[in-house]
PLY file of the C-alpha trace (Angstrom):
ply
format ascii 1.0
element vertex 227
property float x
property float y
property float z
element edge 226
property int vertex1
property int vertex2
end_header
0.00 0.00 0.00
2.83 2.31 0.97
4.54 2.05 -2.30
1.51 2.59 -3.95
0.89 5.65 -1.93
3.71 7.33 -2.40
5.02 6.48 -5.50
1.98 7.57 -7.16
0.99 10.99 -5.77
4.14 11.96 -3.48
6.31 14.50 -6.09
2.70 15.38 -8.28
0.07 18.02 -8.00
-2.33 15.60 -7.88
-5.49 14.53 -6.10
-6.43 11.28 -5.75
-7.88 8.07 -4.21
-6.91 4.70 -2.52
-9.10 2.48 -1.85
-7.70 -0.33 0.77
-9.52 -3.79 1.64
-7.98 -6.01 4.18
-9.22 -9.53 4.96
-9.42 -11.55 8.07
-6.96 -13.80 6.62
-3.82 -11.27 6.42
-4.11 -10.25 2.93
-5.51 -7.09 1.38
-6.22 -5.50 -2.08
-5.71 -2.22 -3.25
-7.20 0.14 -5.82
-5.77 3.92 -6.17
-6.65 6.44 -8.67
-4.34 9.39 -9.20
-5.20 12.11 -11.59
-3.25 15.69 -12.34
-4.66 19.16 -13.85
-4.08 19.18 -17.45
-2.16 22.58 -16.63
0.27 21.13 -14.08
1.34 18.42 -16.19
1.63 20.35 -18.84
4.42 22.26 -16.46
5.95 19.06 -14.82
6.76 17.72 -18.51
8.11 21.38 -19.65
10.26 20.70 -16.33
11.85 17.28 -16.99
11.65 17.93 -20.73
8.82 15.54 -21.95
6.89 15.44 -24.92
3.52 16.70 -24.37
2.06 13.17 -24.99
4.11 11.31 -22.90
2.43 10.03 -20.03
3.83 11.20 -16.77
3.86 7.93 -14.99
5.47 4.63 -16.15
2.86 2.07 -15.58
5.42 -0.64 -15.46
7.77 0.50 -13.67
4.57 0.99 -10.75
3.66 -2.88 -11.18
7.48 -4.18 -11.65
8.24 -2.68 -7.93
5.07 -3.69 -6.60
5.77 -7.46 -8.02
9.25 -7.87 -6.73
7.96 -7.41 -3.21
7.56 -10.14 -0.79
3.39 -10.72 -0.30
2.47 -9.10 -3.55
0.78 -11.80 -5.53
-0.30 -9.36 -8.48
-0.54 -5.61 -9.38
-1.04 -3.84 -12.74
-1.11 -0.35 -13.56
-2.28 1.78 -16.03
-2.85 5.29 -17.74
-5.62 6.06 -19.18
-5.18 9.51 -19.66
-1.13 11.31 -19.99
-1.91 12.57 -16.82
-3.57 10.34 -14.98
-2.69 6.99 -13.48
-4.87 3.87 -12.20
-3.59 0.75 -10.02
-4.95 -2.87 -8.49
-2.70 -4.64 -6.70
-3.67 -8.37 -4.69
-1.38 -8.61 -1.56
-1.82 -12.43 0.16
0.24 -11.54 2.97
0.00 -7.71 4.19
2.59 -8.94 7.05
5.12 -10.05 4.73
5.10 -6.98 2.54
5.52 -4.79 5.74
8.41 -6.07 7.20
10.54 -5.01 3.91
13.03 -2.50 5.92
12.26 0.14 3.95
8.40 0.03 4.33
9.25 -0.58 8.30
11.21 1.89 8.94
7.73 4.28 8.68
4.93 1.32 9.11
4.03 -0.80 11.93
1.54 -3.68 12.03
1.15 -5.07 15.43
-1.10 -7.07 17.56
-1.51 -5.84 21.14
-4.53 -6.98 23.48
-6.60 -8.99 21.00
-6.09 -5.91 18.47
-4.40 -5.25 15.20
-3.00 -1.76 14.82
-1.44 -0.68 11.70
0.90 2.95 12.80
1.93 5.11 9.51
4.42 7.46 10.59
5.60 10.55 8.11
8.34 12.51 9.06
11.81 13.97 6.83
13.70 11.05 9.10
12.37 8.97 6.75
12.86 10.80 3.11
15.63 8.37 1.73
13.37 5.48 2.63
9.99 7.51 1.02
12.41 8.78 -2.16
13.04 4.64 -2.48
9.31 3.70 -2.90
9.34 6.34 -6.16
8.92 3.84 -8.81
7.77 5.31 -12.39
8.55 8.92 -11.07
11.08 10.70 -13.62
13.71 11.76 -11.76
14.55 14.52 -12.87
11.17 15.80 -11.43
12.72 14.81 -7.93
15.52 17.20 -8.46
13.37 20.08 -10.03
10.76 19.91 -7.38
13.20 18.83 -4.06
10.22 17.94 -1.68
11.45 18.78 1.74
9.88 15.31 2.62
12.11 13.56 0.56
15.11 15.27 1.75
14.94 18.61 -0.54
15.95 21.30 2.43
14.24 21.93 5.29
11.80 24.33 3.99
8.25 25.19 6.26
5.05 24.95 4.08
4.78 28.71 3.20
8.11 28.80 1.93
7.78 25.37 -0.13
5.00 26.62 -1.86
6.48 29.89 -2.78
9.67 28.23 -4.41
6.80 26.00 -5.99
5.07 29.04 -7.01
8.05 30.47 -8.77
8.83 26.77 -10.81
5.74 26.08 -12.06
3.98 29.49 -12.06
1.25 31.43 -10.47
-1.58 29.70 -12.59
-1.25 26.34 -11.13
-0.73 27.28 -8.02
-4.78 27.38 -7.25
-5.26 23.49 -8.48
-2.39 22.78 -5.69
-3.26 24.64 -2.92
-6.76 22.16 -3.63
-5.12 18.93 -4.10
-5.24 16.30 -1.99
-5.28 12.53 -0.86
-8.02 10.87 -0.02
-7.27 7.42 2.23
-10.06 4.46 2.83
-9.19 1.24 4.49
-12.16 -0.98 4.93
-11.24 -3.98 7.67
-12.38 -7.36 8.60
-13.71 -6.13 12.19
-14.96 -3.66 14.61
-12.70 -0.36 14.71
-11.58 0.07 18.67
-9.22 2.81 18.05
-8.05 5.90 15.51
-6.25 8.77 15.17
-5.78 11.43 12.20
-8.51 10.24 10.46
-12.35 9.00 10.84
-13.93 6.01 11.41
-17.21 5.28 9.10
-18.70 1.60 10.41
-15.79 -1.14 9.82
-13.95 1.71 7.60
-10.84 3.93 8.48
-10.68 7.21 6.40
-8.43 10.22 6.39
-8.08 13.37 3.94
-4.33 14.71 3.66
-3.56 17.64 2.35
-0.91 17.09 -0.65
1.36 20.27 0.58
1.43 19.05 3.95
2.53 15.57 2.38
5.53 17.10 0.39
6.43 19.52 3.36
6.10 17.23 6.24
7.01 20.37 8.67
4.84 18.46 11.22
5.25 14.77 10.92
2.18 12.87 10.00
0.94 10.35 12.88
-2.29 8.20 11.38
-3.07 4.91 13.22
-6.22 2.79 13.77
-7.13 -0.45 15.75
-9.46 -3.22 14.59
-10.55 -6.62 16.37
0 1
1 2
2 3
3 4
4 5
5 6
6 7
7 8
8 9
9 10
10 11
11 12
12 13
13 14
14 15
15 16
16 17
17 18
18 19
19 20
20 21
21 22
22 23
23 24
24 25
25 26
26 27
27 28
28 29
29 30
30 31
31 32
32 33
33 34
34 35
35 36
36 37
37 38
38 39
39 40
40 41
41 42
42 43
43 44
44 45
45 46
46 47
47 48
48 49
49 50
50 51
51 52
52 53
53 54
54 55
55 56
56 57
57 58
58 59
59 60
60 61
61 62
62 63
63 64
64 65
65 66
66 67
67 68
68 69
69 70
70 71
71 72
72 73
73 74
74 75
75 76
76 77
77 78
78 79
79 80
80 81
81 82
82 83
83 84
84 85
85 86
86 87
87 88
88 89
89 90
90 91
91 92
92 93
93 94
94 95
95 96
96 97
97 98
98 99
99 100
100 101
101 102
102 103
103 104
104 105
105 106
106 107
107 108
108 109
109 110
110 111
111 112
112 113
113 114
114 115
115 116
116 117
117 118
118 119
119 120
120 121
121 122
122 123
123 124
124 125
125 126
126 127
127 128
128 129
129 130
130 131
131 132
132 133
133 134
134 135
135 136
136 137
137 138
138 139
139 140
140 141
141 142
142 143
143 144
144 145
145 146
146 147
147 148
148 149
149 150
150 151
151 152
152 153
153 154
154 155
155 156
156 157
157 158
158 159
159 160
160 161
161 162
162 163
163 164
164 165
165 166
166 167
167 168
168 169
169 170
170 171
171 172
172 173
173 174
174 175
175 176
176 177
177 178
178 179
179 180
180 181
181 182
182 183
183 184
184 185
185 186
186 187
187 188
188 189
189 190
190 191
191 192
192 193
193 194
194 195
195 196
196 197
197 198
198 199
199 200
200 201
201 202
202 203
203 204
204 205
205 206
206 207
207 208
208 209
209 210
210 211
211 212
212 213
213 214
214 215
215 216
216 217
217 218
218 219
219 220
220 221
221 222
222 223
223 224
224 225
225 226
């Protein structure tokens, strides 16, 4: 899921949706839905000079990193607009695929007093590890844009967004000040605990602001508990 996450929406002025299922039996599925403003791709490919047609994500290179990790059984990804990508991905062991050092580093799944809790914890300690889980991200957006998540200075939000302001211009500055990501896990019990999001019946869901996400000035606590 993390991989997903954040290699989809993480250096983009995006908004979009993930859609997470887990299942009694350890596994999970996964559908996300990313999609950018015609007018900030348009400035992302001027950045890393792209052709205007070329798609801004690399569909395989999203699947091929999802696939090589341990308790992915399947995953394809797709574009079906330049600027816009889609992703399912089957995971038959949501344990497994955790305890990747990378994806623990930031991730916890633990069981404490008949409970599973799954901890995501965002903060610039973790950049290198975040910058890692990039797949299908040109790189030479990374450099142009510097997150201060990922490592890119140590920036507060007013002053990101300025230097954003000044790369890709004033005009698309309104459709990312709007952007965000919108998080749904739906779970195989009764929800006992939460924090830095809401709980709606058996389903976990939080809204993050993208700037906050790139910025990470405050580091991003979400957790939630389910029997």
């Amino acid at each position: 899921m993390a991989a997903a996450l954040l290699g989809a929406f993480a250096l983009s002025s995006c908004s979009g949706r993930f859609d997470a299922r887990f299942d009694a039996g350890g596994g999970a599925t996964l559908d996300a839905k990313v999609a950018l403003p015609s007018l900030v791709g348009a400035k992302l490919r001027a950045l890393s000079g792209l052709d205007a047609s070329t798609p801004i994500f690399d569909p395989k290179a999203v699947s091929k990193a999802l696939l090589v990790r341990k308790g992915v059984s399947s995953a394809a990804a797709s574009c079906p607009t330049p600027d816009s990508l889609s992703l399912s991905a089957e995971i038959s062991d949501l344990g497994a695929l955790l305890a990747s050092p990378d994806l623990a580093s930031f991730i916890q799944l633990d069981d404490k007093a008949g409970a599973k809790r799954m901890t995501i914890a965002l903060s610039r300690d973790h950049g290198q590890d975040i910058l890692a889980l990039l797949p299908g991200i040109d790189p030479g957006l990374v450099e142009a844009l510097s997150p201060p998540a990922l490592g890119g200075g140590d920036y507060t939000k007013a002053e990101y967004r300025d230097a954003l302001q000044t790369i890709l211009g004033t005009k698309a500055m309104p459709a990312f000040d709007a952007a965000s990501i919108d998080l749904s896990v739906s779970l195989p019990g009764a929800i006992v605990s939460s924090s830095g999001g809401r709980v709606e019946g058996s389903t976990w869901k939080a809204t993050i602001p993208l700037l906050d996400l790139l910025v990470l000035e405050k580091p991003i606590v979400l957790t939630f508990s389910w029997r």
